[in-house]
Structures are given as structure tokens and as C-alpha cells.
ZASE-622106 format. One line per field, with one value per atom (N, C-alpha, C, CB): residue number from 1; atom name; x, y, z. Coordinates in nm, 3 decimals. Each point is the difference from the previous one (the first is absolute). Glycine has a CB too. Layout:
residues N
n	c(NUM	...)
atom	c(CA	...)
xx	c(X	...)
yy	c(Y	...)
zz	c(Z	...)
END
This chain:
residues 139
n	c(1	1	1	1	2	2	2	2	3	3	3	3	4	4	4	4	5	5	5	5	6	6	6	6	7	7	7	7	8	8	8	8	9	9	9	9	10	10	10	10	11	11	11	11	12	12	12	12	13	13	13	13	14	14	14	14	15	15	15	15	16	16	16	16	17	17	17	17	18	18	18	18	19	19	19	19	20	20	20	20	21	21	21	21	22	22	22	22	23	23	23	23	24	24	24	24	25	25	25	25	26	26	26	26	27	27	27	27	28	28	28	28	29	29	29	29	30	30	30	30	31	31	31	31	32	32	32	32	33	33	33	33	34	34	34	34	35	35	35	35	36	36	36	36	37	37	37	37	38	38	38	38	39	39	39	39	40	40	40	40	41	41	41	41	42	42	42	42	43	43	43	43	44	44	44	44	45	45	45	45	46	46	46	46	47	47	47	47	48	48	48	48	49	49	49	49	50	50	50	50	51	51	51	51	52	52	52	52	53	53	53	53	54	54	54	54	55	55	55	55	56	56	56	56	57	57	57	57	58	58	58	58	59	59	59	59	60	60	60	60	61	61	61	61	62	62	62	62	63	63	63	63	64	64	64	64	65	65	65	65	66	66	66	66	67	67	67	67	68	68	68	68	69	69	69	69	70	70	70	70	71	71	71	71	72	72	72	72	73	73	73	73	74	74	74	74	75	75	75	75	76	76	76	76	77	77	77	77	78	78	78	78	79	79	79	79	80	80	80	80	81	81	81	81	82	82	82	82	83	83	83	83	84	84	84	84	85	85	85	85	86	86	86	86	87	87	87	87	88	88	88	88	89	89	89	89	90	90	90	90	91	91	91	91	92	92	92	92	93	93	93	93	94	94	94	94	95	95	95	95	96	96	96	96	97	97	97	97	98	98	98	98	99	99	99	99	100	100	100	100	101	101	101	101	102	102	102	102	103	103	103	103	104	104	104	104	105	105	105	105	106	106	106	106	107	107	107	107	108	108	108	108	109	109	109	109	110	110	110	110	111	111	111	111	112	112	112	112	113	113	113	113	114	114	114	114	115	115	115	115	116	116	116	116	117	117	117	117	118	118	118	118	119	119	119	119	120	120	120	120	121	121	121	121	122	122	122	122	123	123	123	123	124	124	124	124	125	125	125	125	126	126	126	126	127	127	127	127	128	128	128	128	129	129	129	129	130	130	130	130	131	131	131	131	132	132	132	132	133	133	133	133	134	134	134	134	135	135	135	135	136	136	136	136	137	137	137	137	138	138	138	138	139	139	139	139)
atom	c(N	CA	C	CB	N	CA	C	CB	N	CA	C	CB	N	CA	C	CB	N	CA	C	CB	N	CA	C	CB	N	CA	C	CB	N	CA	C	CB	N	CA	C	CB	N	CA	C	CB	N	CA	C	CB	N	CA	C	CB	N	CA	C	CB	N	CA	C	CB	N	CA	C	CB	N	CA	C	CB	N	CA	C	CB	N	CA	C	CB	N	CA	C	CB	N	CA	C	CB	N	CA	C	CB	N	CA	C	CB	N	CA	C	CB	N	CA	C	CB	N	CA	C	CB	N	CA	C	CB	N	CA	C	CB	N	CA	C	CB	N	CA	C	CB	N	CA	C	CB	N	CA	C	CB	N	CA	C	CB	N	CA	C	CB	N	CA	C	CB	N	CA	C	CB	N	CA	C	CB	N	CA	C	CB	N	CA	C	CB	N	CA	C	CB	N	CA	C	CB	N	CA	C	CB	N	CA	C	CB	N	CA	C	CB	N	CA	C	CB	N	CA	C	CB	N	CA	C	CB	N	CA	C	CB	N	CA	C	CB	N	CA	C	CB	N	CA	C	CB	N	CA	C	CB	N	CA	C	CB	N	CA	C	CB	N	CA	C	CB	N	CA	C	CB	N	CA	C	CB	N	CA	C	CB	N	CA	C	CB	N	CA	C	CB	N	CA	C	CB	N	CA	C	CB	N	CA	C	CB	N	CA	C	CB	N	CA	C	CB	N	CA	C	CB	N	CA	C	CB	N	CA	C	CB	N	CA	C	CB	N	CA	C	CB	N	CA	C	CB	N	CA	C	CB	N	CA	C	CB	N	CA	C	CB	N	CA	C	CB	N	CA	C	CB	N	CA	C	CB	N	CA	C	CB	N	CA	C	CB	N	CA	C	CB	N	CA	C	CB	N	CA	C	CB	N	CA	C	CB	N	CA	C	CB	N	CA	C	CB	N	CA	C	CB	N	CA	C	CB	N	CA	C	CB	N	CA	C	CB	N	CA	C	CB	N	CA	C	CB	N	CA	C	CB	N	CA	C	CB	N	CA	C	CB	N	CA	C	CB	N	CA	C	CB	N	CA	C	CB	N	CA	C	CB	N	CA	C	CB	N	CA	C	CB	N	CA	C	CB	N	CA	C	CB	N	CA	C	CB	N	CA	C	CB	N	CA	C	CB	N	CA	C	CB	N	CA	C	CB	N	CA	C	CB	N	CA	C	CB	N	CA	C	CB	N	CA	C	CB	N	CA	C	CB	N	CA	C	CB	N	CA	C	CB	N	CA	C	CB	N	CA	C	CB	N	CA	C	CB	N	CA	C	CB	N	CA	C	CB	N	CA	C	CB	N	CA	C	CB	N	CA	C	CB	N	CA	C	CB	N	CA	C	CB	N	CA	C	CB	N	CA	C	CB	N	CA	C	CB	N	CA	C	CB	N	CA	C	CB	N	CA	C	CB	N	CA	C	CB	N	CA	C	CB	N	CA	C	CB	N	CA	C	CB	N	CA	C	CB	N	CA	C	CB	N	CA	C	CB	N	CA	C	CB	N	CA	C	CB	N	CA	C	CB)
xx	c(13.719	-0.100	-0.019	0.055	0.058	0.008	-0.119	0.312	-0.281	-0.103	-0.136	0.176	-0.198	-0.161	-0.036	0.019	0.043	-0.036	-0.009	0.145	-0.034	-0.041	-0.147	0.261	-0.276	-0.082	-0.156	0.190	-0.186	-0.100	-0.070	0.163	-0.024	-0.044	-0.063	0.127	-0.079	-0.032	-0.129	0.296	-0.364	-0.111	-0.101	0.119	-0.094	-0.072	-0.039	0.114	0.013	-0.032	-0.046	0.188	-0.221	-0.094	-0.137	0.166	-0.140	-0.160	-0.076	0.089	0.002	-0.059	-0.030	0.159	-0.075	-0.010	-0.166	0.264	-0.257	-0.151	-0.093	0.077	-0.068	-0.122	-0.050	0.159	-0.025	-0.035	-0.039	0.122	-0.107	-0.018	-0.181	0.292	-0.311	-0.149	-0.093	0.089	0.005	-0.097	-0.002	-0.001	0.119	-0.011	-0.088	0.225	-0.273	-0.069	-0.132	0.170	-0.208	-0.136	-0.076	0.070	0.041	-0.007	-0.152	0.308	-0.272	-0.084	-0.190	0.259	-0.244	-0.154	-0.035	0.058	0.041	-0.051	-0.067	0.136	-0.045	0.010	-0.165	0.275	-0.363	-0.157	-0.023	-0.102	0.185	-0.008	0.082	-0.061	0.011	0.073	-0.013	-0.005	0.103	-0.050	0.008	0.093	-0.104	0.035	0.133	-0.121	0.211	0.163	0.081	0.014	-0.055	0.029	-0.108	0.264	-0.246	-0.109	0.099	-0.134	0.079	0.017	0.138	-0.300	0.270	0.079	0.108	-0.129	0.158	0.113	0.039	-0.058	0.043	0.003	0.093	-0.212	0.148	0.091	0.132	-0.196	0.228	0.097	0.089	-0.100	0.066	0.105	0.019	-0.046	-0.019	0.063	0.036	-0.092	0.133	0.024	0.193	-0.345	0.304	0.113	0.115	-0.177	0.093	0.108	0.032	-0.155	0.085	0.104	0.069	-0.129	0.145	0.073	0.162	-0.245	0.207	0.114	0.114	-0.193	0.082	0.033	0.066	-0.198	0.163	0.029	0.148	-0.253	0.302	0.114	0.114	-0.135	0.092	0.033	0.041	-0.094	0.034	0.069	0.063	-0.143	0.173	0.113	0.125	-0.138	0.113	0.146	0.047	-0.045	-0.041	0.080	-0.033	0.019	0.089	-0.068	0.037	0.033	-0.138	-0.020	-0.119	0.045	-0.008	-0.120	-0.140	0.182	-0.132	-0.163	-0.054	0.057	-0.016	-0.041	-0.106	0.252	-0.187	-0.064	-0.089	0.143	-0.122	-0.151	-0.083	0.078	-0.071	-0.106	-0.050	0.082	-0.008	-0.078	-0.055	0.091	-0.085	-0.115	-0.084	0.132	-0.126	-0.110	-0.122	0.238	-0.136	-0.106	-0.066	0.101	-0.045	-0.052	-0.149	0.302	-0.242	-0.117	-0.098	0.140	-0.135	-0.125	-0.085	0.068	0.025	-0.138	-0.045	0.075	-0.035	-0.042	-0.110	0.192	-0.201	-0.085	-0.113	0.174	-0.112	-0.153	-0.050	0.087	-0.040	-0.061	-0.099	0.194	-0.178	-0.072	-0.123	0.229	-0.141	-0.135	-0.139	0.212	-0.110	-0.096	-0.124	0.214	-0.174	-0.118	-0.097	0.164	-0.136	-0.064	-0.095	0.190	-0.122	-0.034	0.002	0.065	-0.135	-0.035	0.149	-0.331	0.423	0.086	-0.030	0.203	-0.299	-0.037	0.104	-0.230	0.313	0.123	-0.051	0.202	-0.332	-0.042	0.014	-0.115	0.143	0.028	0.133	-0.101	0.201	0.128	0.001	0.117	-0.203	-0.028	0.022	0.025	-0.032	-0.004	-0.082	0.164	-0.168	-0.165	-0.013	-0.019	-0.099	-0.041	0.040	-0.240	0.340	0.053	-0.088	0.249	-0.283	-0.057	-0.050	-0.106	0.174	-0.034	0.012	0.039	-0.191	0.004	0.016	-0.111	0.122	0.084	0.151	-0.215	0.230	0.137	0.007	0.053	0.042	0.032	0.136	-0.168	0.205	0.100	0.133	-0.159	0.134	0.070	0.043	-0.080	-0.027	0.006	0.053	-0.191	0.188	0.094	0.127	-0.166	0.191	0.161	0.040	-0.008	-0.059	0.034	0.061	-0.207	0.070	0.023	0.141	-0.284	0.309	0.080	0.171	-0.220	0.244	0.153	0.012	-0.025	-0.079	-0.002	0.041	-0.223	0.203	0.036	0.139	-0.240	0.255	0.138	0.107	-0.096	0.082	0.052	0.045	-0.157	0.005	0.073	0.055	-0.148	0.139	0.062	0.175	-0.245	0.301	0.098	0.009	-0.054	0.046	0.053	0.019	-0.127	0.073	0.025	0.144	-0.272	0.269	0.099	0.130	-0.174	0.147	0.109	0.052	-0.124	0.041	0.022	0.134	-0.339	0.250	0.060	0.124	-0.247	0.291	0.150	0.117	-0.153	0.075	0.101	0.067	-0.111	0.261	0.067	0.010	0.120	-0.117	0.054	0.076	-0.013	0.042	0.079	0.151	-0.248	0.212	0.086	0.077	-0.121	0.076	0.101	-0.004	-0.108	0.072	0.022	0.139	-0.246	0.247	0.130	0.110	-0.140	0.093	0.114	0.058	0.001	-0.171	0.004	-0.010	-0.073	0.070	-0.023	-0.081	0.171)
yy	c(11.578	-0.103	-0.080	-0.012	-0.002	-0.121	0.078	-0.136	0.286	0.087	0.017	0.131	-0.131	-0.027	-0.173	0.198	-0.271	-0.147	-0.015	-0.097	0.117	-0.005	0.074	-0.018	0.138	0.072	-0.040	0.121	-0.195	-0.049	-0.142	0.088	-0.170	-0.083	0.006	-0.051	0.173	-0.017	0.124	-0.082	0.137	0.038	-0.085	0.142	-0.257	-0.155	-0.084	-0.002	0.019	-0.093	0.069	-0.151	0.318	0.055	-0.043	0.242	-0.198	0.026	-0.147	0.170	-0.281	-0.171	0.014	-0.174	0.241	-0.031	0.011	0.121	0.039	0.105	-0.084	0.196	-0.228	-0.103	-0.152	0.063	-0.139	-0.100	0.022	-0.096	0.217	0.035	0.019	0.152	-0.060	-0.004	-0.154	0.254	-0.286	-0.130	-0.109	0.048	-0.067	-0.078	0.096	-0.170	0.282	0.039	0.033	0.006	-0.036	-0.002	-0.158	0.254	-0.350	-0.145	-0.098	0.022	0.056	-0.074	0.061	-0.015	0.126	0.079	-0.132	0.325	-0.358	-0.084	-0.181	0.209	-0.243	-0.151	-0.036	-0.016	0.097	-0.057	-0.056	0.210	-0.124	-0.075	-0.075	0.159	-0.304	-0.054	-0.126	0.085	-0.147	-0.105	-0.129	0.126	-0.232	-0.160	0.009	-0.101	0.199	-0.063	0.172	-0.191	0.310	0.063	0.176	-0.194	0.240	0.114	0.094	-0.073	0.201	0.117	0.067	0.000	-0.033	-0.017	-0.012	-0.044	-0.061	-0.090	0.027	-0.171	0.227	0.084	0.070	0.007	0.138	0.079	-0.058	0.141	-0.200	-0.043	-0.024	-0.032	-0.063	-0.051	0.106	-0.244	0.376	0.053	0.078	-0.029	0.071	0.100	-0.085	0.053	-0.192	-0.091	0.012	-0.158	0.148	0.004	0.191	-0.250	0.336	0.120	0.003	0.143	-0.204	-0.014	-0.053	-0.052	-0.052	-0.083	0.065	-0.204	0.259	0.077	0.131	-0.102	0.164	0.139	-0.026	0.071	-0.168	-0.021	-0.070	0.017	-0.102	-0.035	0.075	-0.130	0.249	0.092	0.079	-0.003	0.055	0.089	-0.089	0.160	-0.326	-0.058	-0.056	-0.079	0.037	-0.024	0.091	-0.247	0.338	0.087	-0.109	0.293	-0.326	-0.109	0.080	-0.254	0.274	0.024	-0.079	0.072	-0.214	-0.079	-0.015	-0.160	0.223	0.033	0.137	-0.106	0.217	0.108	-0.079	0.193	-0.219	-0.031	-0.055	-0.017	-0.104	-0.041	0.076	-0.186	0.302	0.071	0.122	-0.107	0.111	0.081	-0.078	0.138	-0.221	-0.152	0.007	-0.251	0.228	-0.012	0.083	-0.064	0.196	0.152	0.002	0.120	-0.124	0.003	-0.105	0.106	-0.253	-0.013	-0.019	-0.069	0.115	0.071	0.106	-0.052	0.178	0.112	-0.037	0.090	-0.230	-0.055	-0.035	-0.087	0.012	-0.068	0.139	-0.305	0.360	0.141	0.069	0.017	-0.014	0.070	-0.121	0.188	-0.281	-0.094	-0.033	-0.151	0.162	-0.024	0.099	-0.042	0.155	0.123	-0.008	0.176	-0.206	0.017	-0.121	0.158	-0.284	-0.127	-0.098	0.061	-0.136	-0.130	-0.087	-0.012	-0.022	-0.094	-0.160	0.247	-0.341	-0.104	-0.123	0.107	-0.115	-0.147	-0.089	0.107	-0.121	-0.090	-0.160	0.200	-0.174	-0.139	-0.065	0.096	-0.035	-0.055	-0.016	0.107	-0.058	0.001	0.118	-0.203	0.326	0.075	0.115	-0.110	0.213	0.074	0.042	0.088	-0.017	0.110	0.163	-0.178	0.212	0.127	0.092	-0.068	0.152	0.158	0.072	-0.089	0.252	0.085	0.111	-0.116	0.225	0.045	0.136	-0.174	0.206	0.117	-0.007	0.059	0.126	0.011	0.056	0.034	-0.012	0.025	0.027	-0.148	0.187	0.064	-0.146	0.207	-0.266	-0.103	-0.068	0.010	-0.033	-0.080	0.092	-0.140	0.318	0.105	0.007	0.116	-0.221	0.056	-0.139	0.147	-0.236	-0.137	0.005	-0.094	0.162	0.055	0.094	0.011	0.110	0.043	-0.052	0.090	-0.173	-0.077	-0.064	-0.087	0.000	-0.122	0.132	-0.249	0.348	0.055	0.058	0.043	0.030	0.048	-0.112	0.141	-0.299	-0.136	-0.023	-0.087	0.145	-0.086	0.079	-0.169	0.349	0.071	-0.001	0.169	-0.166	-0.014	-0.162	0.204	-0.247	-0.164	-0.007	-0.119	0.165	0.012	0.089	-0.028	0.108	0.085	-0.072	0.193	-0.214	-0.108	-0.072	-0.046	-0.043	-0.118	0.081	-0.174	0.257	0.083	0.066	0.067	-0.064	0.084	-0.130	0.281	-0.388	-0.107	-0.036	-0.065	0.074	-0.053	-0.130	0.189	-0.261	-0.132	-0.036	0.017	-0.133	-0.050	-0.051	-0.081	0.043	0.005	0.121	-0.175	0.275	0.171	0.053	0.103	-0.122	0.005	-0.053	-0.018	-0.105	-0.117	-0.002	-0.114	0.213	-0.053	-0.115	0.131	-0.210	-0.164	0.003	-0.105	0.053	-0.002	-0.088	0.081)
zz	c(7.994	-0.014	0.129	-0.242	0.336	0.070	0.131	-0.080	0.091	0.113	-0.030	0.053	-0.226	-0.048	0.047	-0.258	0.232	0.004	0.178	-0.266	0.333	0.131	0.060	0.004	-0.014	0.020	0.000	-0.075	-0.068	-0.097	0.108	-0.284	0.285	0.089	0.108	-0.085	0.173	0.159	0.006	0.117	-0.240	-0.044	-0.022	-0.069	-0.018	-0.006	0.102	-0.159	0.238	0.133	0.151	-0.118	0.106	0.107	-0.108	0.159	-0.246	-0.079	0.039	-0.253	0.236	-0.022	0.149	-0.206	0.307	0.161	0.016	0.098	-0.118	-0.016	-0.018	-0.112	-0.005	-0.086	0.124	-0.318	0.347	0.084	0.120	-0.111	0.190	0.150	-0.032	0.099	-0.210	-0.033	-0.041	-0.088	0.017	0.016	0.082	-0.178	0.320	0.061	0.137	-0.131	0.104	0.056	0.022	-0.020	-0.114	-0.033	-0.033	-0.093	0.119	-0.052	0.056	0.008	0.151	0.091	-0.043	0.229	-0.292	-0.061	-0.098	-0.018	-0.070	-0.063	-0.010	-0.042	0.156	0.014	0.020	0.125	-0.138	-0.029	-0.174	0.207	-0.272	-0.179	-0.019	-0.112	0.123	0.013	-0.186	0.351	-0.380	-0.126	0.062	-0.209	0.170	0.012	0.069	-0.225	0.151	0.003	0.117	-0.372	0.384	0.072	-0.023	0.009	0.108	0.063	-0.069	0.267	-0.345	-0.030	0.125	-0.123	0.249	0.082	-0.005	0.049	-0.084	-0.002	-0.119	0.145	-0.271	-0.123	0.043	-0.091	0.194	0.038	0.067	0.010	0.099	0.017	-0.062	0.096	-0.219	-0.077	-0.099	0.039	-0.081	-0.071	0.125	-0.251	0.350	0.121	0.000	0.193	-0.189	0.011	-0.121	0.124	-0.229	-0.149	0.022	-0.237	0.293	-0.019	0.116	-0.142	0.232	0.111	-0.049	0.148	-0.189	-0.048	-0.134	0.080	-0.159	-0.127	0.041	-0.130	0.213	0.062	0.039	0.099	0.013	0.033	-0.083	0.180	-0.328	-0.080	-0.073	0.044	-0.102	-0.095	0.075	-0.167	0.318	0.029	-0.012	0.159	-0.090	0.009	-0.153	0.273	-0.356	-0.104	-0.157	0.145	-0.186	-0.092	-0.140	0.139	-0.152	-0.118	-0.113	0.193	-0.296	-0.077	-0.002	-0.116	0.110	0.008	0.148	-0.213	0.277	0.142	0.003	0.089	-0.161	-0.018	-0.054	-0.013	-0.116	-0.084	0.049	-0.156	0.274	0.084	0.115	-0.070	0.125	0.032	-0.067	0.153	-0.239	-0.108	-0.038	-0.093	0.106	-0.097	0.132	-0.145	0.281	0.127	-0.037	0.186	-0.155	0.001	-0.115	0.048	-0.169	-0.091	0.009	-0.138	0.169	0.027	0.144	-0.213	0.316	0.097	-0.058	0.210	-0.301	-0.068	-0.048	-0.047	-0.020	-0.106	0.081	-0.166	0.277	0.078	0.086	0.056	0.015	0.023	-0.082	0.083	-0.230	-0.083	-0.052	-0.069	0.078	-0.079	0.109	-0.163	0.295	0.145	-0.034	0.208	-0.219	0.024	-0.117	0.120	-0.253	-0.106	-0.058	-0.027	0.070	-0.040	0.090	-0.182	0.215	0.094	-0.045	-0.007	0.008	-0.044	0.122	-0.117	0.016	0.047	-0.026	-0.024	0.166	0.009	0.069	0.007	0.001	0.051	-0.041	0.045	-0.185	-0.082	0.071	-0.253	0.273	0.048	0.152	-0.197	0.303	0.108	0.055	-0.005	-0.030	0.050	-0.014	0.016	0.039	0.023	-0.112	0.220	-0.187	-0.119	0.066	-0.106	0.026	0.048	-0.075	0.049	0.089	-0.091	0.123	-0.262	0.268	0.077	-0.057	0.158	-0.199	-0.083	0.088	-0.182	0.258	0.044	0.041	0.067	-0.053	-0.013	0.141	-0.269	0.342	0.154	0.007	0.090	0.035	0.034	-0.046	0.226	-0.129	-0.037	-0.113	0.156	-0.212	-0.157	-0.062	-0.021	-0.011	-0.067	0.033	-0.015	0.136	0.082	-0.085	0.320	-0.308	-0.063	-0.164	0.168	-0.241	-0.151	-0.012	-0.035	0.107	0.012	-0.006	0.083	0.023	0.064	-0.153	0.324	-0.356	-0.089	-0.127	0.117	-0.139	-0.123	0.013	-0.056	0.195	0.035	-0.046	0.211	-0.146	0.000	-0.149	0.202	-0.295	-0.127	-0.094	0.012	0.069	-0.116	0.026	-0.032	0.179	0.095	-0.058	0.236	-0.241	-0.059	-0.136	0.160	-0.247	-0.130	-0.043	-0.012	0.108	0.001	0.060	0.014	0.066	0.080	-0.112	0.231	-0.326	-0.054	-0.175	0.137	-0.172	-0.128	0.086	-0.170	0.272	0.033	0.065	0.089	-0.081	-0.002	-0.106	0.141	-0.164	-0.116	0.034	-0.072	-0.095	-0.021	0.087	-0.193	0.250	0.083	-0.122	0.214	-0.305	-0.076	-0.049	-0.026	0.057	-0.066	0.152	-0.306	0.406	0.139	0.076	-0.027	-0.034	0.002	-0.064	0.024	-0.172	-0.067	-0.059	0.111	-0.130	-0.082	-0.093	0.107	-0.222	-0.114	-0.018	-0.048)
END
């Protein structure tokens, strides 16, 4: 278990790498959609930022609710990816844009891609961690 759970992890945290190198790379395309409170731009970043952080987080600490947040990340960029192409998703109310790009591209498939590798490799990660209590030997 302990070579599936390792494995699992440092599968999660290239996949989260993947995902953030793409969107802190494509960040600057966006900073024209912008809301009241921050640019589509700056969107990317901070999710480029949370798999940055998340990526190096689940190799150093194998915590189950660690996995689960990076499957949680994972699935909903999955979510905004799919909802981007199909549906206008208008955040303009909270200050931020109106997301929607209804094609698909090299990039945005490498994006869809990591983010699914991330949350199937994290889920997995998370189900091969034992209890810390039958790990320990606590009662």
C-alpha cells in the first residue's frame, strides 16, 4: 500500500505541476476579461498557484484530506473547463468575469487532461492511506 500511496502522490503532484505551468502560462491571454474585483487572468494564476502549492503538499505530507483536496482542486477545474465551453458561467455578480470559451485547443485538452490524471491519482492516493489510528497502533 505504502508504494501505491507514494506513487499516487507524486502522480498528483506532476499532474497539479502540468495543470499550473499551463495556466500560469496562458494567464497573461487572459488579463483583458477582466470583473470589478479580478481579470480572468489573474483567475488563472491563482488556480496555476493553488496547484503549485497543492502539488508539493501532497508529496510532503501523505495525509488523506490532503489527497481529497487535491481531487476536489482537480474536479472543479474539470468542472470549469467543461462548463467554460458549453455555457457562459456569468461571476460577474461577485466581481469577477464572465467566463466562457467555447472552443477546445491544444492547451485547454492538456489542461482537461493533468486535472483528470490529478483527481484520479489523488483519489487513489487518498483510499490507500491507512488510519493514522491502525497506522499507530492507537486506539
Amino acid at each position: 500500500m505504502k508504494a501505491l500511496n507514494l506513487s499516487s502522490r507524486i502522480i498528483t503532484a506532476i499532474a497539479l505541476l502540468v495543470n499550473a505551468y499551463i495556466h500560469f502560462m496562458l494567464a497573461a491571454t487572459f488579463d483583458a476579461l477582466t470583473g470589478t474585483l479580478l481579470s480572468l487572468g489573474d483567475l488563472f494564476r491563482l488556480q496555476g498557484l493553488a496547484g503549485m502549492l497543492l502539488g508539493i503538499v501532497v508529496v510532503v505530507l501523505s495525509r488523506r484530506w490532503v489527497a481529497l483536496l487535491a481531487a476536489a482542486l482537480a474536479a472543479a477545474g474539470i468542472a470549469m473547463l467543461i462548463i467554460s465551453v458549453y455555457s457562459p458561467l456569468d461571476l460577474s455578480g461577485i466581481g469577477l468575469p464572465v467566463i466562457s470559451e467555447s472552443a477546445w485547443y491544444p492547451d485547454k485538452l492538456l489542461a482537461l487532461a493533468s486535472q483528470g490524471v490529478a483527481m484520479i491519482a489523488a483519489l487513489l492516493a487518498a483510499l490507500s492511506i491507512a488510519p493514522r489510528d491502525a497506522v499507530m497502533g492507537e486506539n
